[in-house]
N, C-alpha and C positions, 0 to 999 in steps of 0.2 A: 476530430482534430485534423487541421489539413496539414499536409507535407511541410508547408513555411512554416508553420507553428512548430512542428515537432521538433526541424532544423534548429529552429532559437532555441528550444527549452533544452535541445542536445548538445548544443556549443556551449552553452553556461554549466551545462552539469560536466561537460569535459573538462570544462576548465576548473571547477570547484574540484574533481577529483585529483588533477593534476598538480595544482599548487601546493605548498609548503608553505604556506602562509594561514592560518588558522583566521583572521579575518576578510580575507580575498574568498574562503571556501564559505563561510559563512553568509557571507553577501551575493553568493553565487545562489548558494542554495534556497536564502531567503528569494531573491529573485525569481528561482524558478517553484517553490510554493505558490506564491501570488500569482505566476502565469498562467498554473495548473487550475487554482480557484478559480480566476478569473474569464478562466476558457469554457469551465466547467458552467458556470452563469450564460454569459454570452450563447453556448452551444444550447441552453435550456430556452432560452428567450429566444432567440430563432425559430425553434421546434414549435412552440406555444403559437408563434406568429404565422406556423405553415410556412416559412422561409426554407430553404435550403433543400438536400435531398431528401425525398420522401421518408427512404429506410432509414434516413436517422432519427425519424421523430419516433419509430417505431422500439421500444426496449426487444433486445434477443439475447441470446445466450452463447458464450463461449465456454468450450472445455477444456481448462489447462493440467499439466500436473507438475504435481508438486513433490520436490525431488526428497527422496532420501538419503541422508541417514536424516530420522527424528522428523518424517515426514507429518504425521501427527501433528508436533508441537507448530511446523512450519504454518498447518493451516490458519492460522490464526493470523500469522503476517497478509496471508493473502484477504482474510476476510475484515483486517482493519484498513487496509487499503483500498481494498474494495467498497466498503462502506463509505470511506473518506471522500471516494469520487464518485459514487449515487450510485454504487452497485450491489445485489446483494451475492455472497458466496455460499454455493451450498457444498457440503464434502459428501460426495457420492462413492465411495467406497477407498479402499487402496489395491494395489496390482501383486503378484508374486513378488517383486523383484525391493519390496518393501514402498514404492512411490503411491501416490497416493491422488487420487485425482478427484479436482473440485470443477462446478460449472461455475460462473458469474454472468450473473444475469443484469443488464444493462441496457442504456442506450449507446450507440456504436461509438460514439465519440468518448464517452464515459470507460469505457470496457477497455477502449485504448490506453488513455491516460492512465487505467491502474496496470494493465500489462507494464507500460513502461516502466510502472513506478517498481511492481514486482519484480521483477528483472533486475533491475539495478538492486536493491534492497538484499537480495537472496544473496547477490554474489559481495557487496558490504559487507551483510552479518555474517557469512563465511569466515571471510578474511579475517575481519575482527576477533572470531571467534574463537579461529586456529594459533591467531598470534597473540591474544590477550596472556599477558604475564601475570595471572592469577596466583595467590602463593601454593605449594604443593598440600595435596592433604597428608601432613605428617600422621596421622591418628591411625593411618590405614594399613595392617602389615601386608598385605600385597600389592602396595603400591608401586609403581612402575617409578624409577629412579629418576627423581627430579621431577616429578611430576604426582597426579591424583592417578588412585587405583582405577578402572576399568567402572565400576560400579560409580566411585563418585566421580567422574569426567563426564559420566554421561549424563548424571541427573546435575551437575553443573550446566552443562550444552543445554539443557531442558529450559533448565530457568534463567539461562543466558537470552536462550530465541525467544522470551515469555517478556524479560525486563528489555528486551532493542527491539519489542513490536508494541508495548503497551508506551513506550515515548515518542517509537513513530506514532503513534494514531495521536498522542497526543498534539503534536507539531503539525500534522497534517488540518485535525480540527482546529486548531487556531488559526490556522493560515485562513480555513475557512469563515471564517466567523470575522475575521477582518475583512476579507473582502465583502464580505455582507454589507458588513455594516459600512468600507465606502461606498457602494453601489446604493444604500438605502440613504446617505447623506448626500452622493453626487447627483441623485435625482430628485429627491427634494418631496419626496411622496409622489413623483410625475409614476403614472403606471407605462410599464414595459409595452412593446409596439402590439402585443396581443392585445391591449386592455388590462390585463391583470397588472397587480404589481409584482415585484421579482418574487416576493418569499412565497407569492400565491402560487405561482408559477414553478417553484424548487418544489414545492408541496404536492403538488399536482405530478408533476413527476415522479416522485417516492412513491403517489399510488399508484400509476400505470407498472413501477417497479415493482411492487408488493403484487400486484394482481395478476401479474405476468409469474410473478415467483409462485402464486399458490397454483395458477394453471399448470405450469408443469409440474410442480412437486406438490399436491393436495395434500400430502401428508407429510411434511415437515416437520422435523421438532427441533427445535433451537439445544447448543448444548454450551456449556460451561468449562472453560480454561482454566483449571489453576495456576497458580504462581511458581512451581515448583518448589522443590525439595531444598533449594540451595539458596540461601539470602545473598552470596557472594556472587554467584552466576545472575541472579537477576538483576543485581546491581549493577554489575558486567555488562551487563546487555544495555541495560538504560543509558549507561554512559556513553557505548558505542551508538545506540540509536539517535542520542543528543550531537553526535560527534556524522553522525549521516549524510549524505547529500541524497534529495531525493532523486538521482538519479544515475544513470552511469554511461559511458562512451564504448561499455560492451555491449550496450542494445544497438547502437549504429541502428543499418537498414535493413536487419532482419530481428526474424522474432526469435527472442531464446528459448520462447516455453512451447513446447509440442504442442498442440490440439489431437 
């Protein structure tokens, strides 16, 4: 993604977060969805054509981490957004300090657009998180006053990060699947400047993704997220992730997540 694109997609997500207007945010966010898909096309059909800088047609790998508390649960945000922008996440262990670190493996343009998206997302479902007015667990004698006991605050948090990542992915793949399909009406079956047509082209890329992925990790095993323990927290979550802007004005011009 070049500098002028990042700019745009950063002044709409400043201003979707900025406003008090539930429609203004809405239309910001929509916007910068379709800019994310649409870049995401574009940068694959260049690569195809041998256009542009060499190392981006090439997928590599970043290592970010992933902060704690409930670093765990968090991997999962990284790996549906990751997924969303042709990346794959693998969780390569966690650190003392409870963080937890994953690589994504990608192409350079691609690994951008989900850093960004991560970044802003993490400090979202934060916020949301600590301020959602849940009602208290009365049922609990060691409940902390006005609030859920120590044990269920945190399997809420659980199925809070569980229900505001399975709406992001959801929102994220739609976004994607529209722009598909104008890209597949605006051309009219005409194939992409490679020769290929686009979907042949997103495809072809998913397996230099995949084959990149198994060269570094030969021995990968895929694993399973549940829903957690809390129907309230996960419903929490879904509402905040519906309530998202994919992005934030604390990514600015640096990176928030270590390598």
């Amino acid at each position: 993604m070049s500098e002028s694109t990042l700019r745009v997609i950063q002044k709409l997500l400043s201003r979707a977060e900025a406003t008090e207007f539930e429609s203004e945010r809405d239309s910001c966010l929509a916007k910068v969805a379709e800019l994310m898909a649409r870049y995401s096309i574009e940068d694959a059909v260049l690569a195809a054509a041998d256009e542009g800088d060499a190392a981006a047609r090439r997928p590599t790998e970043r290592l970010l981490v992933v902060p704690a508390p409930y670093a765990a649960r968090k991997v999962s945000l990284f790996g549906a957004v990751g997924q969303n922008c042709g990346c794959t996440v693998i969780d390569v262990g966690n650190d003392d300090d409870g963080q937890r670190r994953v690589a994504m493996v990608g192409f350079p343009g691609d690994l951008e657009r989900a850093e960004v998206l991560i970044t802003s997302l993490l400090v979202q479902m934060t916020r949301e998180m600590l301020l959602d007015p849940s009602p208290p667990d009365t049922r609990a004698p060691n409940r902390r006053k006005g609030g859920r006991s120590p044990g269920a605050t945190a399997a809420w948090r659980r199925s809070f990060i569980t229900g505001f990542t399975t709406r992001v992915n959801q929102r994220l793949a739609a976004a994607m699947d529209l722009e598909k399909q104008r890209d597949h009406a605006g051309a009219a079956g005409r194939p992409s400047p490679s020769g290929s047509s686009v979907a042949l082209v997103l495809a072809r890329r998913d397996q230099e993704v995949d084959t990149e992925v198994r060269r570094r990790y030969p021995h990968l095993r895929s694993r399973r997220m549940d829903a957690g323990s809390s129907a309230g927290g996960h419903a929490a979550g879904r509402r905040a992730g519906d309530r998202a802007s994919l992005g934030s004005p604390e990514v600015g011009g640096r990176r928030a997540l270590p390598r």
